[in-house]
PAZAPA-4460 file (N, C-alpha, C; in steps of 0.05 Angstrom, whole numbers, plus 32768, in hexadecimal, padded with zeros to 4 digits):
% residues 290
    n_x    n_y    n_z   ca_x   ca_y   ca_z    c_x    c_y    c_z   seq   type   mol
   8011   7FE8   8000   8000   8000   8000   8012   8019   8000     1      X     A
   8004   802C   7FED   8013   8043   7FED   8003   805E   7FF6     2      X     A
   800F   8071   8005   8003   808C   8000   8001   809C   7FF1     3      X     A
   7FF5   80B2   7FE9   7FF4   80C3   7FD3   8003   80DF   7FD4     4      X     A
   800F   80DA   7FEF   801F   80EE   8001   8037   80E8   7FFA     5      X     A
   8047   80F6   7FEC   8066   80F8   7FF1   8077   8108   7FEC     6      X     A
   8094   8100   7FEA   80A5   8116   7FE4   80C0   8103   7FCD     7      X     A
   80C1   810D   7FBA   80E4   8104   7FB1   80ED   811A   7FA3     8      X     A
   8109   8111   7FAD   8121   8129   7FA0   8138   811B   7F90     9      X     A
   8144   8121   7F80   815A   8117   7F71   8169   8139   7F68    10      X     A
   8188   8131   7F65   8194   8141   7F60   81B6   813D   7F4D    11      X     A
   81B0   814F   7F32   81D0   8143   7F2D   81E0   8162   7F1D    12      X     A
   81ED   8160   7F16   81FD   8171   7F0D   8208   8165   7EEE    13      X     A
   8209   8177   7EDE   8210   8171   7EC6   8214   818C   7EB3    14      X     A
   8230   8186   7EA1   8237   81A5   7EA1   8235   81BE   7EAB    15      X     A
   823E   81B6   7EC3   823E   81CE   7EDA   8223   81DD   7EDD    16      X     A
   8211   81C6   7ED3   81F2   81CD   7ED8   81ED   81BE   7EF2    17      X     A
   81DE   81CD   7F03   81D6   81B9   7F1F   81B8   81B2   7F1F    18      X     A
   81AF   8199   7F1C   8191   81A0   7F0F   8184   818A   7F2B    19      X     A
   816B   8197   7F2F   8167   8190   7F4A   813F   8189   7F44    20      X     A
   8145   816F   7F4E   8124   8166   7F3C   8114   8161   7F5C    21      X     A
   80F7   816A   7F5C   80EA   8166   7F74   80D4   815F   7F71    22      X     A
   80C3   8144   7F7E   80B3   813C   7F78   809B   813F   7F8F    23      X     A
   8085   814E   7F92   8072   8149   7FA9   8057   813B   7F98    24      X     A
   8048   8133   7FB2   8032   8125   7FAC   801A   8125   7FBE    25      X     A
   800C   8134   7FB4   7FF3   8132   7FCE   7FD8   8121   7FC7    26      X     A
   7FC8   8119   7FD0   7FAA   80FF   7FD5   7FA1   8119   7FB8    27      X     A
   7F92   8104   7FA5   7F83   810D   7F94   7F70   80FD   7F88    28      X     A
   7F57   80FC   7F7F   7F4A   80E0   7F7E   7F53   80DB   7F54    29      X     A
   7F5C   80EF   7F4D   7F6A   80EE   7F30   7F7E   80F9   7F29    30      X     A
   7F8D   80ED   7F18   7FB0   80EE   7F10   7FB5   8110   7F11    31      X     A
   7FC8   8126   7F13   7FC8   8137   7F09   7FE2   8144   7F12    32      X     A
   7FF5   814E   7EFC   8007   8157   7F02   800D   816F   7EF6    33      X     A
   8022   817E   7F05   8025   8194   7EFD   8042   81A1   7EFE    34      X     A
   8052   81A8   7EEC   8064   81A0   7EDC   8072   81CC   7EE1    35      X     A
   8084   81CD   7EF9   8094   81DE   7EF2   80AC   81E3   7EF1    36      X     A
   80B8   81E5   7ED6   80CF   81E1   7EC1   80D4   81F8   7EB4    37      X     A
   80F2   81FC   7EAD   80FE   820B   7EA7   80F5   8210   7E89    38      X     A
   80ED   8220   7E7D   80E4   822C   7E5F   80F2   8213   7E49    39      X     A
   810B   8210   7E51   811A   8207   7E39   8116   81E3   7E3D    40      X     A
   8105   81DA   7E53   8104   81B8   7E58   80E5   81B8   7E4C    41      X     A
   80D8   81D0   7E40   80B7   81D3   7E38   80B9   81B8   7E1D    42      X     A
   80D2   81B2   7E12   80C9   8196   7DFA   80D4   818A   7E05    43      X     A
   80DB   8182   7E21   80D0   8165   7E2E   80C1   8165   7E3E    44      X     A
   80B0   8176   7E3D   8096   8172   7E53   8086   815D   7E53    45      X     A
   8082   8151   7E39   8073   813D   7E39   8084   8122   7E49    46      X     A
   8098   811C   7E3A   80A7   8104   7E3A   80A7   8109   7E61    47      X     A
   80AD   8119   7E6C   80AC   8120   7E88   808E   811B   7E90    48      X     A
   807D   811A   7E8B   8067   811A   7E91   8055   80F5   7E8A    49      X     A
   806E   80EB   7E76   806A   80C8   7E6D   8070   80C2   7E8A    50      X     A
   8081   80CB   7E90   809D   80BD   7EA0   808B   80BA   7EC4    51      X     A
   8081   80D6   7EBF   8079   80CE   7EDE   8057   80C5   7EE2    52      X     A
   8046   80C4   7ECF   8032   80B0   7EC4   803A   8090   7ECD    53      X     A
   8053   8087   7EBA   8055   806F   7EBE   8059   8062   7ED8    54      X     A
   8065   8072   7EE9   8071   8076   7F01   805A   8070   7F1E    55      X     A
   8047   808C   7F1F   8032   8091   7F29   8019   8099   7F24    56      X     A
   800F   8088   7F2C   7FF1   8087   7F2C   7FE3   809A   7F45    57      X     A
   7FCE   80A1   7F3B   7FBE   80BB   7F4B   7FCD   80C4   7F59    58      X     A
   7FBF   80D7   7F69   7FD1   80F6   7F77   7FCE   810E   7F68    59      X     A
   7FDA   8129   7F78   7FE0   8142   7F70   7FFA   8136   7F6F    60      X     A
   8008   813C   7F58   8026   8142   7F53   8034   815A   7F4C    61      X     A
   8046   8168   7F5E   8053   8181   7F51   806C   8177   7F4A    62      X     A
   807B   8172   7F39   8091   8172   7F30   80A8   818F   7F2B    63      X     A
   80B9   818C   7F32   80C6   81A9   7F2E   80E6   819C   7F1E    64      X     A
   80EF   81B0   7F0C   8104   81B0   7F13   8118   81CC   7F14    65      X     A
   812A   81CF   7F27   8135   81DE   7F30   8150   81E3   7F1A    66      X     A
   8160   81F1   7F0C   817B   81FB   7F03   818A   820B   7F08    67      X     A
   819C   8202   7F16   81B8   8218   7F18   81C7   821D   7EFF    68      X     A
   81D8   822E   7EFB   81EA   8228   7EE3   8201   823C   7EF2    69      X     A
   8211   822C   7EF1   8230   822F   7EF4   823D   8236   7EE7    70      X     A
   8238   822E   7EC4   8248   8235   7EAF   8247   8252   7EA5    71      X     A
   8262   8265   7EAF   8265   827C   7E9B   8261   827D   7E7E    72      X     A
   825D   8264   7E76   825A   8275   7E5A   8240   8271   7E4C    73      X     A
   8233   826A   7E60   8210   826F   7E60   8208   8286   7E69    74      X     A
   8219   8290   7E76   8216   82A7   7E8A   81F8   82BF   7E6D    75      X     A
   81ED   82CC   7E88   81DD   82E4   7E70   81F7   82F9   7E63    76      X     A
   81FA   830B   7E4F   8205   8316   7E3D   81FC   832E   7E39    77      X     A
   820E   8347   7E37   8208   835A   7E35   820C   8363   7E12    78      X     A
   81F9   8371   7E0A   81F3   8377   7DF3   81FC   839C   7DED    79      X     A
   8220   838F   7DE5   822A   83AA   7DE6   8222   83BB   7DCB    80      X     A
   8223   83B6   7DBA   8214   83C3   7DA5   81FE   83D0   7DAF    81      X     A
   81E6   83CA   7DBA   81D2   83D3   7DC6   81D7   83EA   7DDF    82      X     A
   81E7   83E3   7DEF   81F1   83F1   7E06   81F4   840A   7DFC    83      X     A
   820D   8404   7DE7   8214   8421   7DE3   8208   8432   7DD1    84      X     A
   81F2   8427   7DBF   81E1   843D   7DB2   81C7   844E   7DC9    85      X     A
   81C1   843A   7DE2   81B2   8441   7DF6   81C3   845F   7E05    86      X     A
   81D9   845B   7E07   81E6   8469   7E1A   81EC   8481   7E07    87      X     A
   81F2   8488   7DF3   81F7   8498   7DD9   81DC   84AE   7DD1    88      X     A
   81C5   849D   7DD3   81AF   84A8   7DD3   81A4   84B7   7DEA    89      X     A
   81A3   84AB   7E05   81A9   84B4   7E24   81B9   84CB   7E26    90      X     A
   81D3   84CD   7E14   81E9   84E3   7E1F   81D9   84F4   7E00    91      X     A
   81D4   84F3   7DF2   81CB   850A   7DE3   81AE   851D   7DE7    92      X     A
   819B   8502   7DF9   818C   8514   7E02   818F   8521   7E20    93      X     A
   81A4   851C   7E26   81A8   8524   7E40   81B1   8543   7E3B    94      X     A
   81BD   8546   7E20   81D2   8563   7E1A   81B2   8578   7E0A    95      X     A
   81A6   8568   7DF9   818F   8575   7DEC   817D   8584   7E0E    96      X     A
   8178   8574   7E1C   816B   857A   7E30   816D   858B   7E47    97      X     A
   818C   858E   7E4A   8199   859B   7E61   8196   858F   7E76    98      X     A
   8196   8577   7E77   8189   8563   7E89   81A8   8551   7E99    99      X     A
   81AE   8556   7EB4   81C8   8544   7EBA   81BD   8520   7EB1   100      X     A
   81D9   8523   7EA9   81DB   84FB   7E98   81CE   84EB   7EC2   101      X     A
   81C0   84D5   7EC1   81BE   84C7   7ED6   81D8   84BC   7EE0   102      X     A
   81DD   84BB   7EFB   81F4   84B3   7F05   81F4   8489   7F05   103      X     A
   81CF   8483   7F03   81D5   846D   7EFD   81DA   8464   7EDB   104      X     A
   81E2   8470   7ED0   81D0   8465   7EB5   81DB   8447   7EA9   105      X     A
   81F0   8441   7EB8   81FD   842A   7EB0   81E0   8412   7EBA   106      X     A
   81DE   8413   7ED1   81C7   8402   7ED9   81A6   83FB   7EC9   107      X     A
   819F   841A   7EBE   818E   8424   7EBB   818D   8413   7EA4   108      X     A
   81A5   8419   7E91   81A6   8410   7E6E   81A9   83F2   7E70   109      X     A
   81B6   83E7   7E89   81A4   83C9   7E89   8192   83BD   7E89   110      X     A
   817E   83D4   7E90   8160   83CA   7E92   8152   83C8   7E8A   111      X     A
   815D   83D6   7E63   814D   83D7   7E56   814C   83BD   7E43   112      X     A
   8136   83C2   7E33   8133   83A9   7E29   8145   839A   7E19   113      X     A
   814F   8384   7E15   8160   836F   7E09   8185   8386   7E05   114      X     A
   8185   8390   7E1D   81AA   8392   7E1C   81AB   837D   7E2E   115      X     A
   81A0   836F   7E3E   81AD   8357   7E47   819E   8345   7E3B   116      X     A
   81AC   8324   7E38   819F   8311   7E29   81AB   82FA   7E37   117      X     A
   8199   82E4   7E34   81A6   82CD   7E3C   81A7   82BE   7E2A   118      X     A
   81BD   82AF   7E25   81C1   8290   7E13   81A4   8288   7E10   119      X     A
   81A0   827C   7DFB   8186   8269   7DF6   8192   8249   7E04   120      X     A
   8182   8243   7E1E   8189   822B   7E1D   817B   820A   7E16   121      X     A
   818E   8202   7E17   818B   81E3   7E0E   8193   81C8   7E0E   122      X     A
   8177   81BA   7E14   8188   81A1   7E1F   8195   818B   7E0F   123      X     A
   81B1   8184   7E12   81B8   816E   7DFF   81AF   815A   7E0A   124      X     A
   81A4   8147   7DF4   819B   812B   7DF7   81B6   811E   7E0F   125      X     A
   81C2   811B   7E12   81DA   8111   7E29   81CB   811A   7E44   126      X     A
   81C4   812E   7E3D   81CA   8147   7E63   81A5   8135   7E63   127      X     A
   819E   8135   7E4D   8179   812A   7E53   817E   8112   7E56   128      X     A
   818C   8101   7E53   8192   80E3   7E62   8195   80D9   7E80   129      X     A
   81AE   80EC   7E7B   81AB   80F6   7E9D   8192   80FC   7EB0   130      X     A
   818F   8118   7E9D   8172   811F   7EAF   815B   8113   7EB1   131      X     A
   8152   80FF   7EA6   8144   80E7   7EA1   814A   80DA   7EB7   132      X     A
   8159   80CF   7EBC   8167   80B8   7ECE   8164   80C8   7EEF   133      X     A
   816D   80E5   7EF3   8164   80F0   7F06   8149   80F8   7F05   134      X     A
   8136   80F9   7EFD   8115   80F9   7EF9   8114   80E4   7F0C   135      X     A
   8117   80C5   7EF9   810D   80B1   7F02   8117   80A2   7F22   136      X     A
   8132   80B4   7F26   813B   80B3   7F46   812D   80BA   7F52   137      X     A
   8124   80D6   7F54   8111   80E9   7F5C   80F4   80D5   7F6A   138      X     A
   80EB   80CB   7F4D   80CD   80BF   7F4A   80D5   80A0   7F61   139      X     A
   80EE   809A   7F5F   80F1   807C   7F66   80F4   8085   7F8A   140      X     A
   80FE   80A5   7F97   80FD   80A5   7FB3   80DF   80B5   7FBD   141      X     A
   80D1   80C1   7FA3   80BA   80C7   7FAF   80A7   80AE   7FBA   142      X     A
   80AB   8094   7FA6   8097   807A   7FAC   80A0   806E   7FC4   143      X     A
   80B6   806F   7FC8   80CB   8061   7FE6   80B2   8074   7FF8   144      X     A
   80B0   808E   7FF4   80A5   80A4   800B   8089   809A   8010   145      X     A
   8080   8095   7FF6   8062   808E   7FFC   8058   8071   8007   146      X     A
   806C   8061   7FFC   806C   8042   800E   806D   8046   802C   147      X     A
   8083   8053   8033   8084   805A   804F   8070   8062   8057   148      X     A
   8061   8071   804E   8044   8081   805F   8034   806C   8058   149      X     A
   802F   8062   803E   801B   804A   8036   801E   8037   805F   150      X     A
   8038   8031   8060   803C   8013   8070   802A   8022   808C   151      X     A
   8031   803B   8092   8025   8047   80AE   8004   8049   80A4   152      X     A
   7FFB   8053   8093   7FD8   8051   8086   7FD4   802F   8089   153      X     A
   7FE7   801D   8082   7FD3   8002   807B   7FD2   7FF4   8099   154      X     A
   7FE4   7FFD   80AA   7FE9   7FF1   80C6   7FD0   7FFC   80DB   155      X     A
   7FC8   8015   80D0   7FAF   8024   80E0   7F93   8018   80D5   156      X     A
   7F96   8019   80B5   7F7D   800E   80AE   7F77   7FF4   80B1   157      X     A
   7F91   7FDF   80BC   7F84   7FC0   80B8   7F81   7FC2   80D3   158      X     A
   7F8E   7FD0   80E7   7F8B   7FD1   8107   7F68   7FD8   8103   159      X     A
   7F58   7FE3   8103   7F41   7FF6   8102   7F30   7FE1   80F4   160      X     A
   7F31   7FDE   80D9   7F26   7FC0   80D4   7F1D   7FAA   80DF   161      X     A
   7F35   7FA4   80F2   7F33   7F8C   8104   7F26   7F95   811B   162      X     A
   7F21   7FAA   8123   7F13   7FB4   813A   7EF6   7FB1   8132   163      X     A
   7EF0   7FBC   8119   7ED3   7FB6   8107   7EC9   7F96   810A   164      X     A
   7EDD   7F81   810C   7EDD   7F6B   810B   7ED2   7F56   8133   165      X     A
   7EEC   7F68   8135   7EDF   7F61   815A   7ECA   7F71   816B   166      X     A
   7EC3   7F8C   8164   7EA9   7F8E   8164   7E8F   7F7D   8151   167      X     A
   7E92   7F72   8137   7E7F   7F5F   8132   7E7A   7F45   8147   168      X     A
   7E8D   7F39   814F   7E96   7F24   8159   7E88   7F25   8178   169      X     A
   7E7F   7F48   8184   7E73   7F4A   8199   7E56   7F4C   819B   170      X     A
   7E47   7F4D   8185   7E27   7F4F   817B   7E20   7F33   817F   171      X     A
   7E24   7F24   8187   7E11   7F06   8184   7E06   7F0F   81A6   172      X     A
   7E1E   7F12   81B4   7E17   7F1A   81D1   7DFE   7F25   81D7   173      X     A
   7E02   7F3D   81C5   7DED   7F57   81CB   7DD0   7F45   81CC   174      X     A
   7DD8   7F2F   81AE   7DBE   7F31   819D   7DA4   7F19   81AF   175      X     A
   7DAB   7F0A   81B7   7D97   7EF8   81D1   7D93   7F0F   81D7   176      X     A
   7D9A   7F1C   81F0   7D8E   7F2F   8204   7D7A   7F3E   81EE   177      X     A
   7D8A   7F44   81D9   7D78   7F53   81CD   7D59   7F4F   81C6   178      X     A
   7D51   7F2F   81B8   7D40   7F21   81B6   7D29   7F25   81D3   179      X     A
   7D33   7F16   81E9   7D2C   7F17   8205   7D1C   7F2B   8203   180      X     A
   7D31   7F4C   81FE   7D1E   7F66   8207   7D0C   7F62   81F3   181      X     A
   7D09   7F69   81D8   7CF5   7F65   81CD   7CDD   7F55   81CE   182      X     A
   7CE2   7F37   81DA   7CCB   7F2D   81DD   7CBE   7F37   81F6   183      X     A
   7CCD   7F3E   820B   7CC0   7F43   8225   7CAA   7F5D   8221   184      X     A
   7CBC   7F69   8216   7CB2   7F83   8206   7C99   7F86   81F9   185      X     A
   7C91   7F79   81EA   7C77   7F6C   81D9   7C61   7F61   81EF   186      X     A
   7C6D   7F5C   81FE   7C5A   7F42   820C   7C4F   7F56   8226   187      X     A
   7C63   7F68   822B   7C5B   7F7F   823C   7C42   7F93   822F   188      X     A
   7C4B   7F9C   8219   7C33   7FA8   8207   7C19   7F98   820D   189      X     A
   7C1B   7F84   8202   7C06   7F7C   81FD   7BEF   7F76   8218   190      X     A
   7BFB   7F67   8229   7BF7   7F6F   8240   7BDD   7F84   824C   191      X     A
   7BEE   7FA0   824B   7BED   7FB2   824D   7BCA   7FB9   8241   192      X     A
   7BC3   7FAB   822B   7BAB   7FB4   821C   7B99   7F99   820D   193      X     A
   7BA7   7F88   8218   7B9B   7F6F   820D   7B9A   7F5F   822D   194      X     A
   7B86   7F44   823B   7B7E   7F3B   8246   7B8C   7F23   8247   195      X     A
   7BA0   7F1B   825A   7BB1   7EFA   8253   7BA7   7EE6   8246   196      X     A
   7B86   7EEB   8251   7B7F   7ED0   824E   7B75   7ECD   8234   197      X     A
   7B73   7EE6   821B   7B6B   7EEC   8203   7B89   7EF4   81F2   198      X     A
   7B94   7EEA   81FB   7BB9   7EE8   81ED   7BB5   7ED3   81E0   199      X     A
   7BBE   7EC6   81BE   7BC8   7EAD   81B6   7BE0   7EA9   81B5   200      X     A
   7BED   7EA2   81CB   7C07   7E97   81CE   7C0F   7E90   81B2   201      X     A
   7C06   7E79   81A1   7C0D   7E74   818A   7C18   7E8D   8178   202      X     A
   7BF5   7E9E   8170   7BFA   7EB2   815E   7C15   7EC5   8171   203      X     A
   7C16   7ECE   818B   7C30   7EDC   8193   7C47   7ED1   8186   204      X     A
   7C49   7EB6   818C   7C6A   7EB2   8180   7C6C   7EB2   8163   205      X     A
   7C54   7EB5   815B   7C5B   7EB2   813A   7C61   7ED3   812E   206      X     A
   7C54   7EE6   8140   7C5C   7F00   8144   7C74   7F0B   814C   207      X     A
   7C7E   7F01   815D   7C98   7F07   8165   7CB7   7F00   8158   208      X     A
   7CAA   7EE0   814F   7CB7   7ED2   8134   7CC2   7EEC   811D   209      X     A
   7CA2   7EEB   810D   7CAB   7F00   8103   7CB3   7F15   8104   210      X     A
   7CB5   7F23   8118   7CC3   7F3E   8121   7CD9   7F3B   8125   211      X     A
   7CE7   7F27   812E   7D02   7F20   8130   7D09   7F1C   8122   212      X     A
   7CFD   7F13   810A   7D0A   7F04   80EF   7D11   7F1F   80DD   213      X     A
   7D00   7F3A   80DD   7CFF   7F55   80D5   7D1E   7F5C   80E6   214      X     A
   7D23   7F61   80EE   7D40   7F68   8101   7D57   7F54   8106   215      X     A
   7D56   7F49   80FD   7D67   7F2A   80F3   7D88   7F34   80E7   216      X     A
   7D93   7F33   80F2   7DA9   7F3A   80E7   7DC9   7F2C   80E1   217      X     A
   7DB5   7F11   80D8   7DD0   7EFA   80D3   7DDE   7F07   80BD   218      X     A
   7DCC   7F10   80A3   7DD8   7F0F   8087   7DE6   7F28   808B   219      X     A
   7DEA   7F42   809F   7DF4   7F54   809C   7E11   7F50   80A3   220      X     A
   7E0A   7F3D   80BD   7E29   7F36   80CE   7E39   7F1F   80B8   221      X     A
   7E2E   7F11   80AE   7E3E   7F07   8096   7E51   7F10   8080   222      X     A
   7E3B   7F20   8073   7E4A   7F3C   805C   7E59   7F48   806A   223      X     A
   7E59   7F4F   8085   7E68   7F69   8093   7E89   7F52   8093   224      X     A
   7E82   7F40   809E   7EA3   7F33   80A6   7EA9   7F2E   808C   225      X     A
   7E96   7F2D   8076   7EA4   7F1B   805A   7EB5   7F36   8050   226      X     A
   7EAA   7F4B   804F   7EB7   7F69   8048   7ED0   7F66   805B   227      X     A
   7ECD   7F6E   807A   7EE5   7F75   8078   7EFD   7F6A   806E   228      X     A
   7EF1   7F45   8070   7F04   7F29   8063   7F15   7F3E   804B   229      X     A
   7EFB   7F3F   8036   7F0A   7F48   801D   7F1A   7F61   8026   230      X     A
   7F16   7F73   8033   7F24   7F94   8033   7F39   7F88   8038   231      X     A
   7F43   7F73   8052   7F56   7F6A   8055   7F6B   7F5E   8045   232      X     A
   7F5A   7F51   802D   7F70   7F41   801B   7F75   7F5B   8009   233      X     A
   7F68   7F67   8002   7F67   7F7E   7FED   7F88   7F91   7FF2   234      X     A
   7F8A   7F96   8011   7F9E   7FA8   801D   7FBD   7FA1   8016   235      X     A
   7FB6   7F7E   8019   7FD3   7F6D   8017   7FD6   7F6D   7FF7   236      X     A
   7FCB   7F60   7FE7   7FC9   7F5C   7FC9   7FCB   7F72   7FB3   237      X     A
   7FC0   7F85   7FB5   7FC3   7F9E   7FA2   7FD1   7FAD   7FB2   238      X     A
   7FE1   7FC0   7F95   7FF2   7FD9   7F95   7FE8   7FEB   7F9D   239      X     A
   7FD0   7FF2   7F91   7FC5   800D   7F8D   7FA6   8009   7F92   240      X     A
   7FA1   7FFF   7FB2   7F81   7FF2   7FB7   7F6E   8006   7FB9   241      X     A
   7F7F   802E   7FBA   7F71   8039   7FC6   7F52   803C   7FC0   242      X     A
   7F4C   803C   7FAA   7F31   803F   7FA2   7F1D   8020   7F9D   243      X     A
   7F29   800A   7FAB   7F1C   7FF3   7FA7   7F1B   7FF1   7FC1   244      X     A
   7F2B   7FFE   7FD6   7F25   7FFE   7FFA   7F12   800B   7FF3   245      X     A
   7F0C   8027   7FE9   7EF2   8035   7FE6   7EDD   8028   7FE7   246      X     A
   7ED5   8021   7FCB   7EBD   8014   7FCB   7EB9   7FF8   7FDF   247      X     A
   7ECB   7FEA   7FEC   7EC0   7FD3   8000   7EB7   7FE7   801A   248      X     A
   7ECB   7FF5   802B   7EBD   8009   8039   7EA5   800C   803B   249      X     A
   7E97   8019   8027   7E83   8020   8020   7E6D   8003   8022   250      X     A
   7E7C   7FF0   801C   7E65   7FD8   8019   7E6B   7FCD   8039   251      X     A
   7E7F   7FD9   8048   7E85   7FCC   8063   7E6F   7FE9   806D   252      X     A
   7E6F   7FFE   8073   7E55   8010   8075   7E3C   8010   8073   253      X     A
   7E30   7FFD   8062   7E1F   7FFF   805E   7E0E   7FE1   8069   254      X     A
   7E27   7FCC   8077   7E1E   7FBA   807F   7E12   7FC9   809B   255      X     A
   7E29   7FDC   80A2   7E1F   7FE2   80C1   7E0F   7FEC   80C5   256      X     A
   7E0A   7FF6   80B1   7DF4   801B   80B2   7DD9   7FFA   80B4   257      X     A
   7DCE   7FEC   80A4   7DC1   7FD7   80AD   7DBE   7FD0   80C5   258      X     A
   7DD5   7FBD   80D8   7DCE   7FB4   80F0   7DD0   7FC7   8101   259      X     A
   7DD5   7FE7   80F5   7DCA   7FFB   8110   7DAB   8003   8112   260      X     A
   7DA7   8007   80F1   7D86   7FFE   80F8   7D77   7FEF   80FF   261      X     A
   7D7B   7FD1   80FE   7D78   7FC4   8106   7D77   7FBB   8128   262      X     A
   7D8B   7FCD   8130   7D90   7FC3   8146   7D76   7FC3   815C   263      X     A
   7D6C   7FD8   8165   7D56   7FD5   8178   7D60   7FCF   8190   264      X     A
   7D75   7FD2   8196   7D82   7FD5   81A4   7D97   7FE6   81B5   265      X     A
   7D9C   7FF2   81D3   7DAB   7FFD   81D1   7DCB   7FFE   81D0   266      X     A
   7DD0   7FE5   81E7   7DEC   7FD9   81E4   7DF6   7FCE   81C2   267      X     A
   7DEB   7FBB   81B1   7DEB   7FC4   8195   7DEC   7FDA   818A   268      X     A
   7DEA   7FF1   8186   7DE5   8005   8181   7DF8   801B   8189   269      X     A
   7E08   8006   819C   7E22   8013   81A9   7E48   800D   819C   270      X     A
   7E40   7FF2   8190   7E49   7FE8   8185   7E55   7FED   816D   271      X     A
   7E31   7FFB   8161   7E32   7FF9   8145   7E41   8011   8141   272      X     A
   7E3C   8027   8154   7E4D   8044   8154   7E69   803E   8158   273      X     A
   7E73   8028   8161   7E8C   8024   8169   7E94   8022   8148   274      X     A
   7E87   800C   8140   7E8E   8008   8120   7E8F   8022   810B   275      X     A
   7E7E   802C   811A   7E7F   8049   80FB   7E96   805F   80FD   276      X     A
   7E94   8058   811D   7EAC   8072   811C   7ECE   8064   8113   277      X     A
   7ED1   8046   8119   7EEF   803B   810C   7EE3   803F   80F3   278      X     A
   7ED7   803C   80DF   7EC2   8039   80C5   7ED0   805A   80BE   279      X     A
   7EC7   8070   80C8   7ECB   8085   80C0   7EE9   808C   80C3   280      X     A
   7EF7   8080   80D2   7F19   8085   80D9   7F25   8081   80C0   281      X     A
   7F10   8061   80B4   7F2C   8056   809D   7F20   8065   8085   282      X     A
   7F07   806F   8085   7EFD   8081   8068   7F0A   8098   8063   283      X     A
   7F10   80A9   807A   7F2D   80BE   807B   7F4B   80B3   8072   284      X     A
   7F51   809A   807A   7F73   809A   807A   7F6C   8089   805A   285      X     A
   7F5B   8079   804D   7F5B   8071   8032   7F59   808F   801A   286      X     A
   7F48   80A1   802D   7F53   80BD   8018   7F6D   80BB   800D   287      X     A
   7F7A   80BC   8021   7F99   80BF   8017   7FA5   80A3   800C   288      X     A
   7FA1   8086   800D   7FA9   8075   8005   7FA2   8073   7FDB   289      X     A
   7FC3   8064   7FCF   7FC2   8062   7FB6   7FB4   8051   7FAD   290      X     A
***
């Protein structure tokens, strides 16, 4: 089991380029990533975007990558031709005007448009081999990150599970007493507005029969342990159960939401709240599971 939570980093250097790749990942119920890259990596965006597809499944993904450049002779460039027709024009209208020349103007004439420039850059297929290989480092310590949180999520949700399980295991108890009150119950009513000796014992138990048979809750406690059975094998067996825990959940919910109606009871009924609230613990921590 994995989380949808993580973190990976990879980092290498290559022609005194320091290129620094970062991978986060937050709970998303659909794939979606978001890709911020330096202008000049914009025609491998895709191939970057195969790469961590193949990799991971659902989540928010931000991918970054970070560039230093070390190399002077990438360095930005000053555009002396330009400079000095800027500064020529500056000192002539400075004399037309009677206007003192600026004490910055060296600064100033850098700021204008394209006297500084930078190299066009670009990646050689070599330095993209590389950076390929650090991507897939990257992608290979973010999954290490999310296993790790996966192992702490699957240890809470099969703990909580099995609590769903030994509270079923305590309803047979409840359920005599439970019967008991109800018939005493009935028989008190009736009592109450009917004459003993104008009671048909017969027709009573065939009444009570069926009323019990209405609140019957073998077939719920069955499905309930067969679900969690399966959630259980589901957790061990699949990679990526998060959305197949979903839907059993929901079929383990809806057994209970049953034997709470059912219940007619209040110690039952105490039970069944025990169940919904571990029930609602693991519907939170499977948000975040892959």
């Amino acid at each position: 089991m994995q989380s949808m939570t993580g973190f990976g980093k990879a980092i290498c250097e290559i022609n005194k380029k320091h290129y620094t790749i970062e991978i986060r990942s937050l709970n998303s119920k659909q794939t979606d990533f978001y890709l911020k890259i330096p202008q000049y990596f914009k025609e491998k965006e895709t191939k970057i975007r195969n790469i961590l597809s193949q990799e991971l499944q659902r989540g928010k993904v931000e991918f970054v990558i970070l560039v230093e450049n070390n190399n002077a002779a990438n360095a930005a460039e000053i555009n002396e031709e330009l400079f000095k027709a800027f500064a020529n024009q500056i000192s002539k209208l400075s004399k037309k005007t009677g206007l003192a020349e600026d004490q910055n103007l060296v600064s100033t004439i850098l700021r204008l448009p394209d006297v500084i420039s930078s190299k066009r850059e670009e990646i050689d297929e070599k330095e993209w081999v590389e950076i390929e290989q650090t991507i897939k480092t990257a992608i290979k310590n973010l999954v290490n990150f999310r296993k790790q949180e996966g192992e702490v999520l699957q240890e809470d949700i099969v703990a909580r599970i099995k609590n769903i399980e030994t509270l079923l295991q305590e309803i047979p108890e409840h359920e005599q007493r439970r019967i008991d009150k109800i018939r005493e119950r009935i028989g008190q009513n009736l009592q109450e507005f009917v004459a003993n000796e104008n009671i048909d014992k017969n027709r009573l138990e065939q009444e009570i029969i069926y009323y019990l048979e209405k609140l019957d809750i073998t077939e719920e406690k069955v499905r309930l342990k067969n679900h969690c059975t399966y959630f259980l094998a589901t957790t061990d067996k699949e990679a990526a159960p998060g959305k197949k825990l979903g839907f059993i959940s929901q079929e383990i919910g809806r057994e209970i939401n049953t034997i709470g109606s059912k219940a007619n009871d209040s110690d039952l009924q105490k039970v069944v709240v025990e169940m919904k609230n571990e029930l609602e613990k693991i519907k939170e921590q499977l948000l975040n599971v892959l």
